[in-house]
Backbone as CSV, one residue per row, in Angstrom:
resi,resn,N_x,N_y,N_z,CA_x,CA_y,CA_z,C_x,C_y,C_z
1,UNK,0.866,-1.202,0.000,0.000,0.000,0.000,0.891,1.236,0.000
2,UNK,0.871,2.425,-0.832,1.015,3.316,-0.813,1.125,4.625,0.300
3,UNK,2.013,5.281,0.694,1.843,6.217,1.611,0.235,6.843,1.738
4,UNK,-0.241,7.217,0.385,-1.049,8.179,0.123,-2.372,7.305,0.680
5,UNK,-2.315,5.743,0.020,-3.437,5.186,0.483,-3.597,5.147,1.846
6,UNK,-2.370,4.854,2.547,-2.522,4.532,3.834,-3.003,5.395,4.637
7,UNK,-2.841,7.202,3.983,-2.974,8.030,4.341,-4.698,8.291,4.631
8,UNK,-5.299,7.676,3.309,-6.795,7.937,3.146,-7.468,7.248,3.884
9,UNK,-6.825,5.595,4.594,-7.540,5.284,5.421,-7.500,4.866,6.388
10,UNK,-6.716,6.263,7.017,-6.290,6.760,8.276,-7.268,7.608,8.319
11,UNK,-8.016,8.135,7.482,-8.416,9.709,7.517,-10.100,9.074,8.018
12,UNK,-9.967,8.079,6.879,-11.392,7.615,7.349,-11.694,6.856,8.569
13,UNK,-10.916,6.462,8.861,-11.064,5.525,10.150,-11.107,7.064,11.020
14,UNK,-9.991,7.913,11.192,-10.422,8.992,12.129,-11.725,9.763,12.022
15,UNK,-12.572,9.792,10.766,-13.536,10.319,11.044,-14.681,9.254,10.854
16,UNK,-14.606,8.198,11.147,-15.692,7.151,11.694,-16.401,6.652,10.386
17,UNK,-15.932,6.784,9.104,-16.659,6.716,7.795,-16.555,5.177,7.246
18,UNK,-18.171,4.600,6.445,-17.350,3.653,5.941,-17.343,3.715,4.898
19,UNK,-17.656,2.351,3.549,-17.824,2.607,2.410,-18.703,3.381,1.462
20,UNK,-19.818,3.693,2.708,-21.584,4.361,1.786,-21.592,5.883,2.559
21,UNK,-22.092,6.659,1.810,-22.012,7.734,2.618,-23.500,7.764,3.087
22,UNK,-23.790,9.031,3.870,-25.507,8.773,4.543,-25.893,8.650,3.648
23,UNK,-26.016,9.988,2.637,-26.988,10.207,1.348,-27.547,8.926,1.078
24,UNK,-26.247,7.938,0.369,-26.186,6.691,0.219,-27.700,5.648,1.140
25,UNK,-27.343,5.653,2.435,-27.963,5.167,3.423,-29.087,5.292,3.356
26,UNK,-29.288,6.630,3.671,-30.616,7.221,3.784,-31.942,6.682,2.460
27,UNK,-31.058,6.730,1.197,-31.707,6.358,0.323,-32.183,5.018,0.357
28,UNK,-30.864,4.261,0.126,-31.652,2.836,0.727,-32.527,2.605,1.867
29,UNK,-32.149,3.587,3.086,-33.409,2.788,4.348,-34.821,3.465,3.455
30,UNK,-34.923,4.621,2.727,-36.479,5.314,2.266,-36.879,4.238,1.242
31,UNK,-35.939,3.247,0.599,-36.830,2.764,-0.504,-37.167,1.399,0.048
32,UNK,-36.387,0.595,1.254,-36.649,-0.268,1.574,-37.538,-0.306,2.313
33,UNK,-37.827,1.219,3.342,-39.441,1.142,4.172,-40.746,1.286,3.080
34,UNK,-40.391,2.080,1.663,-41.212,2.015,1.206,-41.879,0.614,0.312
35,UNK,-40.702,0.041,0.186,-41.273,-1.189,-0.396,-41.768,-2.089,0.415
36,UNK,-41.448,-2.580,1.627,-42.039,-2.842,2.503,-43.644,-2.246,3.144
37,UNK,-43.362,-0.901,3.253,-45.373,-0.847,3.192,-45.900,-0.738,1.962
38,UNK,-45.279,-1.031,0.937,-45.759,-1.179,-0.488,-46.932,-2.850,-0.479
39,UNK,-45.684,-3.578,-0.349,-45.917,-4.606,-0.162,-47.019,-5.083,0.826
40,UNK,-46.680,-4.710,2.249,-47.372,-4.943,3.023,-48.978,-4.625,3.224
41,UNK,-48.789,-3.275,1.982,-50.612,-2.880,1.890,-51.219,-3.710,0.817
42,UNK,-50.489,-4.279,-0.401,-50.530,-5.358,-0.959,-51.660,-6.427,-0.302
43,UNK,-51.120,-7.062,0.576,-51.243,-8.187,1.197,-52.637,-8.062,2.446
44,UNK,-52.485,-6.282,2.455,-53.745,-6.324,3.451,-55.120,-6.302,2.372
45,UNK,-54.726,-5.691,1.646,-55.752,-5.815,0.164,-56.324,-7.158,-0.084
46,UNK,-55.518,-7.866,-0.247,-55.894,-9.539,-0.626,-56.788,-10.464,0.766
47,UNK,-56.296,-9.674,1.605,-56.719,-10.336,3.169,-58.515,-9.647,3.095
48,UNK,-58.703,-8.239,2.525,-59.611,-7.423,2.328,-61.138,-8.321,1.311
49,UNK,-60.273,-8.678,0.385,-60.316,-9.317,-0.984,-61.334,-10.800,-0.691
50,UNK,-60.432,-11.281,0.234,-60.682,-12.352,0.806,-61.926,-12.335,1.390
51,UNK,-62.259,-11.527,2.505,-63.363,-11.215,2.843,-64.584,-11.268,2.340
52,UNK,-64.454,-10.506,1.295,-65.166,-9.721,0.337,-65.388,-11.160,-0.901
53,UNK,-64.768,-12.153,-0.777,-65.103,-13.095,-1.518,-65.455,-14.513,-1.258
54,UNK,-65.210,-14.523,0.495,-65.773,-15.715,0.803,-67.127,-15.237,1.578
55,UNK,-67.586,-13.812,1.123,-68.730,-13.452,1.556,-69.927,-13.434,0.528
56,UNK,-69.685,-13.409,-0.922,-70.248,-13.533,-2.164,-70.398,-15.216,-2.360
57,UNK,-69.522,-15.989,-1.983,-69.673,-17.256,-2.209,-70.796,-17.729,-1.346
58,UNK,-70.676,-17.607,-0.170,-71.771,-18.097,0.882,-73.316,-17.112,0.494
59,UNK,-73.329,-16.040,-0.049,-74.357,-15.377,-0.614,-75.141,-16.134,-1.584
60,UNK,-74.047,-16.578,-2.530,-74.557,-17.187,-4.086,-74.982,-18.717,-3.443
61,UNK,-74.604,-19.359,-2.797,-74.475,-20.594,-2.309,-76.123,-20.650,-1.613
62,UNK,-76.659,-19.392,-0.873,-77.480,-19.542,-0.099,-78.734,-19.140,-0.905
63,UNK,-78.335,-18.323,-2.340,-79.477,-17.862,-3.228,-79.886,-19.562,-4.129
64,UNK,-78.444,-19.860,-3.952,-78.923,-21.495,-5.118,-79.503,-22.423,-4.497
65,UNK,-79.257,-22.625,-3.149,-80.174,-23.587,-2.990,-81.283,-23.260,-1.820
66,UNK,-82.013,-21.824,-2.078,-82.868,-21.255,-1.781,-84.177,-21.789,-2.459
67,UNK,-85.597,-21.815,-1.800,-86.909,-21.979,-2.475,-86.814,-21.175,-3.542
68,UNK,-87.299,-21.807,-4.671,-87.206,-20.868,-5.958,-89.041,-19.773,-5.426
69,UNK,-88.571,-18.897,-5.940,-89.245,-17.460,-5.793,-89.794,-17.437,-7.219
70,UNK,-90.714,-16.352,-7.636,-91.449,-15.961,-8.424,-90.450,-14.817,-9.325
71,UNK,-90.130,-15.345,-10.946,-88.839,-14.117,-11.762,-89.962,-12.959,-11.476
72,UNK,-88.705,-11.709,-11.318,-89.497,-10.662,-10.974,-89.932,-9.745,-12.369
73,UNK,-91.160,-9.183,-12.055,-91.910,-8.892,-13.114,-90.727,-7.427,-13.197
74,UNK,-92.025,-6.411,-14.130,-91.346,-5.220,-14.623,-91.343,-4.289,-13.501
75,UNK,-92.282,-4.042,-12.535,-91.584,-3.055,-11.279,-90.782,-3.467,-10.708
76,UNK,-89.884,-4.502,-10.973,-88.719,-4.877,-10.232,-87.457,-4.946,-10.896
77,UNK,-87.971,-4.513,-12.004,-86.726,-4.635,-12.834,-85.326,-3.684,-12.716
78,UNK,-86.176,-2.451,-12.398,-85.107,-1.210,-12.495,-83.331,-1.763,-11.233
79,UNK,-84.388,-2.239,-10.281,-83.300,-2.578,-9.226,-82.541,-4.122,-9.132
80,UNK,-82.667,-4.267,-10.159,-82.048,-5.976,-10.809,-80.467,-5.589,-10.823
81,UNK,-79.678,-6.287,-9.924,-78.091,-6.289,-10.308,-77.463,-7.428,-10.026
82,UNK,-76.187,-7.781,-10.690,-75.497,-8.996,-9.902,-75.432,-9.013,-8.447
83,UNK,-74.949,-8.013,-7.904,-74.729,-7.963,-6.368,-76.080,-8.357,-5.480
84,UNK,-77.177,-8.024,-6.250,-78.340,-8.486,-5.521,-79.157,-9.702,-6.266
85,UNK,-79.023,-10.005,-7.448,-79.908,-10.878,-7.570,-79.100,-11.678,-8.478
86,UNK,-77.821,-11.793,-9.034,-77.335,-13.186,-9.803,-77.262,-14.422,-9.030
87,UNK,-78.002,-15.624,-9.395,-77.934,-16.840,-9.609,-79.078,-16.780,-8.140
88,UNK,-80.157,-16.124,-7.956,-81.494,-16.498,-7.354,-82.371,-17.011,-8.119
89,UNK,-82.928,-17.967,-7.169,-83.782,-19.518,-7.823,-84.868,-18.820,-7.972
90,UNK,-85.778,-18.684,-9.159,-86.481,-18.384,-9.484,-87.415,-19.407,-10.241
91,UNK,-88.735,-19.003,-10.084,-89.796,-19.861,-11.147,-90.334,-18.719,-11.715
92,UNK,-91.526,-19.498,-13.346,-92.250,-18.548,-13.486,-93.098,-20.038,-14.622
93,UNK,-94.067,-19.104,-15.178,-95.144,-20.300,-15.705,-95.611,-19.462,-17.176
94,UNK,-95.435,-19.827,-17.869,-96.151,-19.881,-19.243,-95.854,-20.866,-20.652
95,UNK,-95.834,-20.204,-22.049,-95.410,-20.799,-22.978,-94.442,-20.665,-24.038
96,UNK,-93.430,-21.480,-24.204,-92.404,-20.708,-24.806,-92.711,-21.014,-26.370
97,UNK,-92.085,-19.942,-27.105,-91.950,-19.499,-28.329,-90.819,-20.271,-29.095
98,UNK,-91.390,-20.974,-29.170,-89.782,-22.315,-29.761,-89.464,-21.587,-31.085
99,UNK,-90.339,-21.028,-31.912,-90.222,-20.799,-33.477,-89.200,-19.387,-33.368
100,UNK,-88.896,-18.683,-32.422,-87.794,-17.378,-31.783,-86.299,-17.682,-31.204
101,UNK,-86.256,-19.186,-31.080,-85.164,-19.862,-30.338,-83.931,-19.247,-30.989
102,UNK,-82.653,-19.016,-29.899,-81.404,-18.303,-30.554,-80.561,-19.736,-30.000
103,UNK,-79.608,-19.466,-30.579,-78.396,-20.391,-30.625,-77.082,-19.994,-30.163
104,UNK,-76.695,-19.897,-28.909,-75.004,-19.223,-29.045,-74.005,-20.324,-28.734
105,UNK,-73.098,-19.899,-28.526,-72.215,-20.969,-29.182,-71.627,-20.859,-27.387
106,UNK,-71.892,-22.115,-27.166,-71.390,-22.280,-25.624,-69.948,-23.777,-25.406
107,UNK,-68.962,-23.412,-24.796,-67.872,-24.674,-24.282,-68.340,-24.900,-22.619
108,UNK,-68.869,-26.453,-22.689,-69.267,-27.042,-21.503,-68.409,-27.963,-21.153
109,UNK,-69.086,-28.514,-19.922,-68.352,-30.247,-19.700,-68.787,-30.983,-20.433
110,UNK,-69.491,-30.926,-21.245,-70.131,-31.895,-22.694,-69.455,-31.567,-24.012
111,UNK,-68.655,-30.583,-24.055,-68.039,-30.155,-25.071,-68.263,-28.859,-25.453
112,UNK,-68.076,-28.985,-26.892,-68.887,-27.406,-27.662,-70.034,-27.852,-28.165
113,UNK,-70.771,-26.483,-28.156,-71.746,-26.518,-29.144,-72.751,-25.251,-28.752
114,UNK,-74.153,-25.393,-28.030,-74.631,-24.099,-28.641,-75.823,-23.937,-27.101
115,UNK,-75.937,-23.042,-26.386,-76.868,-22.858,-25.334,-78.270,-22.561,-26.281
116,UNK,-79.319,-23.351,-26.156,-80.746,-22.475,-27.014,-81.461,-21.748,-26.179
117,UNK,-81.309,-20.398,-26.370,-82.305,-19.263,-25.824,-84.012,-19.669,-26.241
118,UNK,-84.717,-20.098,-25.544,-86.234,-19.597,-25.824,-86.886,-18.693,-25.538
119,UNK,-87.522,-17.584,-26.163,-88.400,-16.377,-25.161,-89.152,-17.561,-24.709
120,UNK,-89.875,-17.043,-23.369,-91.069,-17.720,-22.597,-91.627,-16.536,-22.084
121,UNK,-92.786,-16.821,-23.037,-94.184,-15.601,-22.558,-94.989,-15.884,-20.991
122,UNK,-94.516,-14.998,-20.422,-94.991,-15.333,-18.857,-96.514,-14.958,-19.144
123,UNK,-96.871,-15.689,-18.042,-98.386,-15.677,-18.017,-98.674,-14.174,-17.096
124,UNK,-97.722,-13.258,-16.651,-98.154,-12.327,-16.333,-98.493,-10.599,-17.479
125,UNK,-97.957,-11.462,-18.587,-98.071,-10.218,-19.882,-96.309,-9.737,-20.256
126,UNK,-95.184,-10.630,-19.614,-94.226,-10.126,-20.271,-93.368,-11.296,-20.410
127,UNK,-92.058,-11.108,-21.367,-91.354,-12.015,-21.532,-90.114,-12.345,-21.605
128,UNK,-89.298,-13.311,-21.018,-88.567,-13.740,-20.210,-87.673,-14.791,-21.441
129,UNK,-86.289,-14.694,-21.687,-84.995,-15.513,-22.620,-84.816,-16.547,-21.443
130,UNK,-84.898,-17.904,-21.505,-84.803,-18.593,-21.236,-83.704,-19.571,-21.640
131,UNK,-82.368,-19.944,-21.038,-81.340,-20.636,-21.131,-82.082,-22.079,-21.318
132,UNK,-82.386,-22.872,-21.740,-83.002,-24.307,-21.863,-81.778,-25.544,-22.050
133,UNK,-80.932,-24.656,-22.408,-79.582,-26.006,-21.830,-78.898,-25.703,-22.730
134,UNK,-78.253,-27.154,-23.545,-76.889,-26.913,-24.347,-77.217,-28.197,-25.250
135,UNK,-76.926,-27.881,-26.251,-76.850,-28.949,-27.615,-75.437,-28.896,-27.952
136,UNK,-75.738,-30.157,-28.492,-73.950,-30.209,-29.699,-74.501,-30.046,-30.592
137,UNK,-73.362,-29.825,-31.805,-73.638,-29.369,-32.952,-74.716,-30.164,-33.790
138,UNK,-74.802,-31.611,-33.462,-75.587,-31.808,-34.342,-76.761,-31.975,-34.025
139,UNK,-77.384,-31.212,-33.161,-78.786,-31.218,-32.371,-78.992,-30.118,-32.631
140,UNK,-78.676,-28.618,-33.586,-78.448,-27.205,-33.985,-80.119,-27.120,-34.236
141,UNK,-80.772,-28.156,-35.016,-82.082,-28.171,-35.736,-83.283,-28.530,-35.050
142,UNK,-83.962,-27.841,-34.300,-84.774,-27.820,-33.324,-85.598,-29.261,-33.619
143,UNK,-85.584,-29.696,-35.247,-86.478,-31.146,-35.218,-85.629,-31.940,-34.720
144,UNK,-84.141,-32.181,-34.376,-83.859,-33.310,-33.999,-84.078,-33.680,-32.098
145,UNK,-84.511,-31.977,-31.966,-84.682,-32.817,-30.203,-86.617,-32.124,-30.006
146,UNK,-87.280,-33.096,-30.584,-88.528,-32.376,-30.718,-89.174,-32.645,-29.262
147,UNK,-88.757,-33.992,-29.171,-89.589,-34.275,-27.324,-89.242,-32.938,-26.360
148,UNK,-88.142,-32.186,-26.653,-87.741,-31.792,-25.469,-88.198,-30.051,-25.532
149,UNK,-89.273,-29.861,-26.507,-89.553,-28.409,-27.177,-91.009,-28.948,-26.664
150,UNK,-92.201,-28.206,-25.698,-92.745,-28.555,-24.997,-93.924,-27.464,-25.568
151,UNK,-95.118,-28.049,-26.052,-95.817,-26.933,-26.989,-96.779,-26.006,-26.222
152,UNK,-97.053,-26.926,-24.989,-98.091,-26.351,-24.300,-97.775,-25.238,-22.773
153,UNK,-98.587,-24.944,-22.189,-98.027,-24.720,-20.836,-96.970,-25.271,-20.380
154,UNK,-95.801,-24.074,-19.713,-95.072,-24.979,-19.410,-94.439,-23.740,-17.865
155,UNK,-93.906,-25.186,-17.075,-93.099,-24.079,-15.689,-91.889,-24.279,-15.899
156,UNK,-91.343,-23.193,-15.430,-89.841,-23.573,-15.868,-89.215,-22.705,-13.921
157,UNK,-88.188,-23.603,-13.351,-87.147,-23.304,-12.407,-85.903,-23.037,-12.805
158,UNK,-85.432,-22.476,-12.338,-84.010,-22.073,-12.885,-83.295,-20.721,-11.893
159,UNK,-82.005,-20.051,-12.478,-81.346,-19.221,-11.972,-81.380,-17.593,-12.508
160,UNK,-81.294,-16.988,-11.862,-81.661,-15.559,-12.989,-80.402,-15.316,-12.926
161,UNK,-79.960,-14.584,-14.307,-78.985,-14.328,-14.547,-78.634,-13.017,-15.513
162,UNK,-77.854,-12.355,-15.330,-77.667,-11.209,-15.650,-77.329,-11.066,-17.277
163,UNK,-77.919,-10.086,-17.472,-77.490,-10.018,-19.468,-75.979,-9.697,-19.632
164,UNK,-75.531,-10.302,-20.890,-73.914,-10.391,-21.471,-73.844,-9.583,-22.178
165,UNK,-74.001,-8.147,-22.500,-73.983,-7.234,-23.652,-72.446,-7.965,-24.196
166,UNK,-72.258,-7.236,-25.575,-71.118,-6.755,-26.424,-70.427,-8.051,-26.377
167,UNK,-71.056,-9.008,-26.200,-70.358,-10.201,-27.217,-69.290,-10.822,-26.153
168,UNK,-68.797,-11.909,-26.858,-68.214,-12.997,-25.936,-66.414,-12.306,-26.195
169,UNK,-65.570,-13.028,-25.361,-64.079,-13.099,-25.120,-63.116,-12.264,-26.644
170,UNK,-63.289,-11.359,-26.499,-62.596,-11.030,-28.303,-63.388,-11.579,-29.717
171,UNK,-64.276,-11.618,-28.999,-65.697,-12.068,-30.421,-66.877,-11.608,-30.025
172,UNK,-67.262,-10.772,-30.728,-68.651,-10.125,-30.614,-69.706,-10.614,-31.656
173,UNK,-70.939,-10.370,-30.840,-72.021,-10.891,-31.728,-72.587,-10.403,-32.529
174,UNK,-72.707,-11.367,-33.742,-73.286,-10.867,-35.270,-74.630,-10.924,-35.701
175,UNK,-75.584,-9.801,-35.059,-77.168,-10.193,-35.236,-77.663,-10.725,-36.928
176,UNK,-76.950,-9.771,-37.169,-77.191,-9.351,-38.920,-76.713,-10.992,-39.601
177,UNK,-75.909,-11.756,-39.457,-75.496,-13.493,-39.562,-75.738,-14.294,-38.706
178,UNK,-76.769,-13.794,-37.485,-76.934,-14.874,-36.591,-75.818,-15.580,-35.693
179,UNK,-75.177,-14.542,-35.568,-73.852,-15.633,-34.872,-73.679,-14.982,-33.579
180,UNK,-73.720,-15.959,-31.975,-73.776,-15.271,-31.453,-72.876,-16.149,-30.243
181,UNK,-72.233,-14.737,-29.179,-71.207,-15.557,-28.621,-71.312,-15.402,-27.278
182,UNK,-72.452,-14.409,-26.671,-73.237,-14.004,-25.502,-74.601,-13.873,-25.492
183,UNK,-74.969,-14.041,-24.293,-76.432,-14.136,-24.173,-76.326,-12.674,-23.732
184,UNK,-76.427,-11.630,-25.052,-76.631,-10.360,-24.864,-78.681,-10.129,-25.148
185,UNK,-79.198,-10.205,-24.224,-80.423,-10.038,-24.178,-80.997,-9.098,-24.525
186,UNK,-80.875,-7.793,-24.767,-81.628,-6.476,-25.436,-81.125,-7.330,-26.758
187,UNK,-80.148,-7.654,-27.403,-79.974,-7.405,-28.770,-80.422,-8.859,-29.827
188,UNK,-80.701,-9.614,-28.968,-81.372,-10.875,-29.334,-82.496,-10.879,-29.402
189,UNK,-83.313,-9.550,-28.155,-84.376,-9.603,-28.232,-84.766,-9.119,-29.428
190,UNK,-84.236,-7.783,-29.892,-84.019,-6.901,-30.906,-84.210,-7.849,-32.591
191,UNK,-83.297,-9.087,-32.242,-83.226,-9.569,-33.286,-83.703,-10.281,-33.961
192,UNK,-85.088,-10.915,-33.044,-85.959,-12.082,-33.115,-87.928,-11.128,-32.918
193,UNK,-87.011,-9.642,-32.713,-88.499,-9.058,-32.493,-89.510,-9.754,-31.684
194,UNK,-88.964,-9.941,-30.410,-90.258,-10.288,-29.250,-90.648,-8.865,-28.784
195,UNK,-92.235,-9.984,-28.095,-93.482,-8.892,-28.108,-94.366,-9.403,-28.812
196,UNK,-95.309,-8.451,-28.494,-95.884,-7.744,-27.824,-95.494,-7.380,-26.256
197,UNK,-95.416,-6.823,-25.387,-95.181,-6.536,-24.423,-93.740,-6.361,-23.818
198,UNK,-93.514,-6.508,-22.525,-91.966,-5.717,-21.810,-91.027,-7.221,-22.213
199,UNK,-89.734,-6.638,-22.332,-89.013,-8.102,-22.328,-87.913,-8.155,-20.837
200,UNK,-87.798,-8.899,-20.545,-87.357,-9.062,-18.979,-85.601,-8.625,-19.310
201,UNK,-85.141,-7.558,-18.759,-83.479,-7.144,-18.804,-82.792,-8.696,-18.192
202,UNK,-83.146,-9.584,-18.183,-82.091,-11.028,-17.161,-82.537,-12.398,-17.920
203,UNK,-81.799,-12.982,-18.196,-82.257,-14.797,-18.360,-82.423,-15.496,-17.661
204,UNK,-82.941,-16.722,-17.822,-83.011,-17.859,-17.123,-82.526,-18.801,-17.354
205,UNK,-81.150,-19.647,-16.550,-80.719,-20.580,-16.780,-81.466,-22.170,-16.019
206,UNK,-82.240,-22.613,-16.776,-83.268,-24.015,-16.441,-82.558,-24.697,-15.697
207,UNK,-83.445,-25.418,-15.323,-83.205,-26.547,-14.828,-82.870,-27.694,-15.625
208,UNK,-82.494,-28.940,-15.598,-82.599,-30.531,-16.360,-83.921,-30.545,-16.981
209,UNK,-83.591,-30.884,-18.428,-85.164,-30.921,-19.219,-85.196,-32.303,-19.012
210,UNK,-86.507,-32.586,-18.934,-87.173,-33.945,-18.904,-87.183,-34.150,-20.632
211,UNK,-87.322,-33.754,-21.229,-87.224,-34.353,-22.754,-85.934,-34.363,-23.053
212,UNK,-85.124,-34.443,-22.722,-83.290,-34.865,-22.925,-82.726,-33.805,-23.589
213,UNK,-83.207,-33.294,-24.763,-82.232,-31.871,-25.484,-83.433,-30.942,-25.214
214,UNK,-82.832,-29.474,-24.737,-81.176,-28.912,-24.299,-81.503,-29.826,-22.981
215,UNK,-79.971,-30.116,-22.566,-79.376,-30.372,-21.641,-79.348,-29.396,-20.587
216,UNK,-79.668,-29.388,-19.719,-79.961,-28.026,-18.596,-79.280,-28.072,-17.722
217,UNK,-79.521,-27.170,-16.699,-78.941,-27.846,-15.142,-76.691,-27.607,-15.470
218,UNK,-76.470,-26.910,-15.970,-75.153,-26.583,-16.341,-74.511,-25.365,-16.042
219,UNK,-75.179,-24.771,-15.205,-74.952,-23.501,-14.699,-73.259,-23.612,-13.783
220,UNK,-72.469,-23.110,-13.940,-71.318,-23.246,-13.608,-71.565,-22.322,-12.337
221,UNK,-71.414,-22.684,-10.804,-71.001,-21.408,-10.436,-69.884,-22.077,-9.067
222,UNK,-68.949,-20.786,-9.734,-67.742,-21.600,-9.040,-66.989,-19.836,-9.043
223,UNK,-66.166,-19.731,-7.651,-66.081,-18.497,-8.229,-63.992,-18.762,-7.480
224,UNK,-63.234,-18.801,-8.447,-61.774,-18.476,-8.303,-61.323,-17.479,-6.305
225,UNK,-60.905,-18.569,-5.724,-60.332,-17.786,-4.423,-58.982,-17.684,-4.368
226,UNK,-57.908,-16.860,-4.779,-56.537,-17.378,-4.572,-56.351,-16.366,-3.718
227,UNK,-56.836,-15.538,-3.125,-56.679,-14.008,-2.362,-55.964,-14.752,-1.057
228,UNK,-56.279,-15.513,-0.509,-55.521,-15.702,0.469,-53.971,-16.058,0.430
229,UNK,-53.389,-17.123,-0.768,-52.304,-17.335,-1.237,-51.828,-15.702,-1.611
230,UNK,-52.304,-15.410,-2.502,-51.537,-13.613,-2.987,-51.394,-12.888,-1.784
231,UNK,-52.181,-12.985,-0.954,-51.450,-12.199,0.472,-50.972,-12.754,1.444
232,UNK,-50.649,-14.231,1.276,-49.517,-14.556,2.265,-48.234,-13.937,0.874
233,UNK,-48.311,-14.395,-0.385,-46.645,-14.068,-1.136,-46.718,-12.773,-0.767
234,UNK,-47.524,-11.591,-0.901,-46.964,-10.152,-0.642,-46.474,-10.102,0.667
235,UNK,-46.969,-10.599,2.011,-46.860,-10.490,3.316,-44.864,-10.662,3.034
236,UNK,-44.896,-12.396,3.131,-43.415,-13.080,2.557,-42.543,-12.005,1.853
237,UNK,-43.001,-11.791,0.407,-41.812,-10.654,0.192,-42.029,-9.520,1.146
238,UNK,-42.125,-8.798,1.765,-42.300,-7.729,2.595,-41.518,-8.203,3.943
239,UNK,-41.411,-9.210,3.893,-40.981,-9.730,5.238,-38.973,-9.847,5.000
240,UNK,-39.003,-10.535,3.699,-38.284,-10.682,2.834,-37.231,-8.991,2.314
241,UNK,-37.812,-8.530,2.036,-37.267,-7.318,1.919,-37.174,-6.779,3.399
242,UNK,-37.536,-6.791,4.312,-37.267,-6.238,5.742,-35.661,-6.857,5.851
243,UNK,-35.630,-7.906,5.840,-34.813,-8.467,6.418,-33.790,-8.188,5.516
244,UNK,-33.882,-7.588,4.099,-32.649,-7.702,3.110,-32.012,-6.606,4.086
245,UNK,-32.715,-5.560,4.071,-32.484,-4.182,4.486,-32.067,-4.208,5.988
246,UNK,-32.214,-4.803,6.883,-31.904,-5.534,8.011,-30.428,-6.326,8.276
247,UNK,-30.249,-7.187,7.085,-28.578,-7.602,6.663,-27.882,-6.499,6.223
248,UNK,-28.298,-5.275,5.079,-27.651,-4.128,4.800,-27.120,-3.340,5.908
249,UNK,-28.140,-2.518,7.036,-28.264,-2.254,7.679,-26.777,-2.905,8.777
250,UNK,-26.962,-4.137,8.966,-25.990,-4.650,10.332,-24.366,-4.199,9.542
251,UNK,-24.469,-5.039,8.092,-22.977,-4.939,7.605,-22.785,-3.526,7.747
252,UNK,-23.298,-2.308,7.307,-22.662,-0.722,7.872,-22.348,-0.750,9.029
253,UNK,-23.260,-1.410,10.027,-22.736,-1.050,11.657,-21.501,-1.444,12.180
254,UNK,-21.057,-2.797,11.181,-20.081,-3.647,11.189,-18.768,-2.476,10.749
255,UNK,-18.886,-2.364,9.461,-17.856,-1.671,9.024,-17.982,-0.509,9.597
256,UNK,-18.594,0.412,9.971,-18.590,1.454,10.433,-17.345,1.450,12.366
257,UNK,-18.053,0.188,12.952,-17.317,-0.323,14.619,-15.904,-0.476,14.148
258,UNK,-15.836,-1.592,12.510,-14.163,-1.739,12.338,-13.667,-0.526,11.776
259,UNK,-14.166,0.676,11.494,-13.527,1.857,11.463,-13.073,2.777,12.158
């Protein structure tokens, strides 16, 4: 070593310095507390999340296998939302309009193929899109499942369910070609011209048809919980970064004592 070096860290050892200066320091302890309550509000979010989603599950859980209720007519419509009324058991009684039936193109546990919408003219003066199940493709032709198209009075149980405007996953629906990839209900209604009278803003997903096609009773409801996993990993890194900053932290105190 050099006079000059030896000189410099003499100088530093006399004035107590080590390799980082505060500036240095300071910066790192501000970004490591901030990532740490970064993180840590992260994780209270998901804990929040959590709440908030094993409270919708036990909601939906208690609407499905609730006494089915009466679909609500038109003074009830205005106040129709998911938060209050998706997947409540509902009945209602009249005759459906088989010759109006829509077709969208649905992927089940049966495969692909096509959910058939029926209007069903309620016996109270308005009318109600009715989910009646799921066909494969080669059941598309209403004569091949004729038992299960019911001419007379009919009751139907099922789930109410909220309308799909603007078309399915990066495919929207084509009234004008019939092609359709949501049960967007104003525009089906639109497209098949039902009426006389109000048409119900919600569908109905049936029950199991007793005449075998559509296939009913397929209502998926399952709703994704990972909120608790995502806020233990944010908690972990946060904990994780404490402690980086915590090892940073000791090695200065270190070098700073051997100075």
């Amino acid at each position: 070593m050099t006079a000059a070096g030896a000189g410099e860290d003499i100088a530093k050892h006399k004035n107590g310095k080590s390799g980082r200066s505060a500036a240095s320091l300071a910066l790192i302890g501000l970004l490591v507390l901030l990532g740490v309550a970064g993180l840590a509000a992260l994780g209270l979010w998901q804990v929040q999340r959590l709440a908030w989603k094993e409270a919708l599950i036990a909601r939906v859980d208690a609407r499905v296998h609730a006494a089915p209720v009466p679909a609500p007519g038109p003074a009830a419509w205005a106040g129709i939302s998911a938060a209050g009324d998706e997947y409540r058991r509902v009945a209602l009684h009249g005759r459906f309009r088989h010759d109006r039936e829509t077709l969208v193109q649905a992927v089940t546990d049966l495969g692909s193929g096509y959910w058939v919408l029926t209007p069903l003219a309620d016996d109270r003066g308005f009318t109600v899109l009715v989910n009646r199940g799921f066909v494969p493709p080669d059941r598309r032709d209403p004569a091949s499942r004729a038992a299960g198209n019911p001419a007379g009075p009919a009751s139907v149980t099922g789930l109410l369910r909220i309308t799909e405007p603007r078309g399915g996953f990066l495919r929207g629906n084509d009234p004008a070609a019939d092609r359709w990839h949501s049960r967007d209900v104003a525009a089906i209604a639109a497209a098949r011209h039902l009426g006389p009278g109000p048409i119900a803003p919600y569908f109905i997903d049936a029950a199991p048809n007793a005449g075998g096609y559509p296939v009913g009773g397929l209502t998926v409801v399952r709703f994704p919980n990972n909120h608790l996993q995502y806020a233990i990993t944010w908690f972990v890194m946060a904990l994780l970064l404490a402690g980086a900053g915590a090892v940073v932290a000791r090695q200065e105190m270190r070098a700073r004592r051997a100075a």
